[in-house]
Residue, then its C-alpha position, 0 to 999 in steps of 0.5 A: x661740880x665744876x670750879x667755880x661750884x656756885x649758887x647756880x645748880x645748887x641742890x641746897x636750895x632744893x633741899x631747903x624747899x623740899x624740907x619746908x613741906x616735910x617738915x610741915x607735913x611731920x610737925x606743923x599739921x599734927x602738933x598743931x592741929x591736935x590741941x584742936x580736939x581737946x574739947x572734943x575729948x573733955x566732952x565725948x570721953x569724959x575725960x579730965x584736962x589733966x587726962x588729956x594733956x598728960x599723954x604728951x608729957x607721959x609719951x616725951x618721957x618714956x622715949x628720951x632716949x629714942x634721939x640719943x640712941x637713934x639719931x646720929x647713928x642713921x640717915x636723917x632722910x630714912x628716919x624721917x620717912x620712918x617717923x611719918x609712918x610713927x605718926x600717920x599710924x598714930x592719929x589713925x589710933x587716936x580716931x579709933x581708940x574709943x574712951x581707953x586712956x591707955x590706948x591714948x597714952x600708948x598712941x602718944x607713945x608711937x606719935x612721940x616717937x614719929x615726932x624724934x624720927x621726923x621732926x626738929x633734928x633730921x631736918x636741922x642736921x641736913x640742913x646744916x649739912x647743906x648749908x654754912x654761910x647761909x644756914x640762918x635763911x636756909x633754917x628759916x625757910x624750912x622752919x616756913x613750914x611748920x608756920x604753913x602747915x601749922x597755920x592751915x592745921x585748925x582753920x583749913x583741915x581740923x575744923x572744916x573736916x570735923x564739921x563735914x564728918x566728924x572728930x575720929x574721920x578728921x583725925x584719921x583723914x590727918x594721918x593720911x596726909x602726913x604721910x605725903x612726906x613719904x615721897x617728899x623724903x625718898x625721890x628729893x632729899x639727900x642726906x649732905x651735898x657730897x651725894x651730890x658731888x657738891x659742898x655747903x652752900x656751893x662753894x668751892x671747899x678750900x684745900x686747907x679744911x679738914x673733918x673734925x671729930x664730933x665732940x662726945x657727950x661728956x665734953x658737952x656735959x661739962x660745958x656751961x654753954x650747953x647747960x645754960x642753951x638747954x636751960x634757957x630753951x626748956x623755959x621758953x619752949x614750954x612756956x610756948x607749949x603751954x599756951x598752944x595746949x591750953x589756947x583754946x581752954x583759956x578762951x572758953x573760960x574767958x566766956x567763949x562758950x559757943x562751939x562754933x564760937x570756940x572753934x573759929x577763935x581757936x582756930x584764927x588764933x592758931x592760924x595768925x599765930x603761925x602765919x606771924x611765925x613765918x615773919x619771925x622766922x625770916x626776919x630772924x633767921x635775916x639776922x642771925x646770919x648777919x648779927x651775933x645769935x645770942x642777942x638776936x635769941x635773947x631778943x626773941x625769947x624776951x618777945x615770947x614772954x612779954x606778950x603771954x600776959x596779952x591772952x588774958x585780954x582776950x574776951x567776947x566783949x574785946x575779941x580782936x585781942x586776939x589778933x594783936x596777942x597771936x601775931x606778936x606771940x607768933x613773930x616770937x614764937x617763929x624763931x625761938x624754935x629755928x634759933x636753937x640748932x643755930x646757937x648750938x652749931x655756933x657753941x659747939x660746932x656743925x660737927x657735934x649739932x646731931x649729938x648736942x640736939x639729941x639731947x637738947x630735943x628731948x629735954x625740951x620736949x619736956x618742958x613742952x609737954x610736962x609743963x602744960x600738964x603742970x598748967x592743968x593741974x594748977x588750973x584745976x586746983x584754982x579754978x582758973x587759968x590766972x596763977x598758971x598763966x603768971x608761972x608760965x609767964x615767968x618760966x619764958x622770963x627766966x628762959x631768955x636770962x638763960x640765954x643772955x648768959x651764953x658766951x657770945x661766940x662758941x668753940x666752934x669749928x666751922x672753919x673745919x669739914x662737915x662729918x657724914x652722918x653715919x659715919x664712924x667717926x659720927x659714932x665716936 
């Protein structure tokens, strides 16, 4: 890299593009698209809405330590290629595996873990590599993807695929196309800048910046920052888990009783909610680089739980609610995911992020997956989908009071020298 090492030949940008399509491809279209075929479960199999919604939590709980085991030790580049195959093998399972509730639970086994490999963490740690000074817009351009990808996964590839075939081809046909991140991953994406004889964001490093070591697991453990981030980020992510699993479910109650019906609301639902997400995470990521982080967190956790109540009004007599409740659910939504590396590498440092998500990830997936079984389960002991949603309401409310507690900056060290992945020291 030559002196002045700018923005002009910075492979950072190139990183940022390339991780907008691998992360579509390895988030956006399956978890997504799967809610998608629910019903279809509900009515081909026979199964229960506690059955279907339970293999999601069951699999996140069994593969908790999969990130703290895995995910600093290797090249987040070699673990997303690893996690697309996980996933791809996955949803070609789910279109062959018959009635077997077994089978079902262990294929959420092996998506759950494609979904660690290839998901939120790699992508967060490379870009955070890649990227310091413009690491807010660099996350939300990569986040774009799975609001993309996501937005297209019921509207443009579930629905019209099972609608041209069947439910099982559309779910195998979706495991074919995952696996475009293959390639994506191998022949564009690098692991840190150092590969290729640059520095985050381009610029020159100056001489008097030196590598700090990664803070261990136990010092995080004792931090009242972290506890509070985990806390307020379970709340809201499982408050947003829970409305896209049961989206579709709560329309059919509300009299949307069509087929073709349910499926064209599901799916602009889902659509508008993840194109919105793309404006909430440009517009936020935009902020967070110039604003304090907490206050733009808090505000966007705060937007998430006060526009849930909105799906109740959601009927066939008042059908375009649905529009106003998914673009500002999505605009929420959007950013609530993207925040949470960016509020951990200013709390504990870009140097401990791989560490600290790999704690924070699977602990949030809990709450994205428990909760909406938890959901079921009142649901079905109510008979309706009122006293579950009001909960779920105030799970976001208590995850954006969470987030209002943090400290307003971190210890952070970030005036200090990116690790390498991989790397003794990374190991601690």
């Amino acid at each position: 890299m030559n002196a002045a090492g700018s923005q002009k030949g910075f492979y950072g940008w190139w990183i940022s593009i390339s991780a907008f399509f691998t992360f579509g491809l390895a988030v956006g279209i399956p978890y997504y698209g799967m809610p998608f075929y629910y019903d279809y479960y509900e009515k081909t199999f026979g199964w229960s809405r506690p059955d279907i919604t339970l293999g999601f939590p069951l699999a996140a709980t069994l593969t908790l330590w999969v990130g703290p085991m895995f995910m600093h030790r290797f090249s987040p580049r070699m673990l997303m290629m690893v996690g697309a195959t996980f996933t791809a093998a996955a949803f070609i399972g789910f279109g062959t595996m018959g009635s077997s509730l077994p089978v079902y639970y262990g294929l959420w086994f092996l998506y759950m873990i494609g979904y660690i490999f290839s998901g939120p963490i790699p992508h967060q740690v490379i870009i955070s590599q890649w990227f310091k000074k413009n690491r807010g817009v660099a996350m939300a351009a990569t986040y774009l993807g799975v609001g993309v990808f996501g937005g297209i996964s019921q509207k443009y590839i579930a629905k019209p695929l099972t609608e041209s075939s069947n439910f099982q081809q559309a779910l195998m046909i979706t495991g074919g196309i995952v696996m475009l991140l293959v390639p994506i991953a191998f022949f564009v994406m690098r692991d840190k800048p150092s590969e290729m004889g640059q520095t985050p964001d381009g610029l020159p490093q100056p001489e008097a910046e030196k590598p700090a070591p990664p803070r261990d697991t136990a010092y995080l453990l004792k931090q009242t920052a972290f506890w509070l981030l985990m806390i307020g980020s379970l709340c809201s992510i499982g408050s947003i888990g829970s409305i896209n699993q049961h989206m579709k479910f709560v329309f059919k109650e509300q009299g949307f009783t069509d087929q073709a019906a349910l499926n064209a609301l599901s799916g602009d639902a889902t659509f508008y909610i993840l194109i919105s997400s793309t404006a909430g995470r440009i517009v936020m990521g935009f902020l967070a680089d110039r604003f304090s982080k907490k206050y733009v967190m808090v505000g966007t956790y705060f937007l998430v739980a006060c526009t849930i109540p909105l799906l109740f009004l959601v009927r066939p007599e008042s059908p375009e609610y649905v529009y106003v409740f998914a673009i500002l659910f999505g605009f929420g939504m959007g950013a609530d995911y993207m925040l949470i590396p960016l509020m951990a590498a200013e709390q504990f440092g870009v140097n401990t992020l791989a560490r600290t998500m790999a704690i924070i990830l699977p602990a949030d997936t809990i709450g994205q997956t428990w909760f909406p079984y938890l959901v079921s389960q009142i649901r079905q002991s109510t008979g309706n989908y009122g006293i579950a949603l009001n909960i779920v309401f105030a799970l976001a409310a208590i995850g954006a009071a969470a987030i209002l507690l943090l400290p307003k900056h971190g210890k952070k060290d970030e005036a200090l020298l990116v690790q390498e992945p991989g790397s003794a020291t990374a190991r601690g």
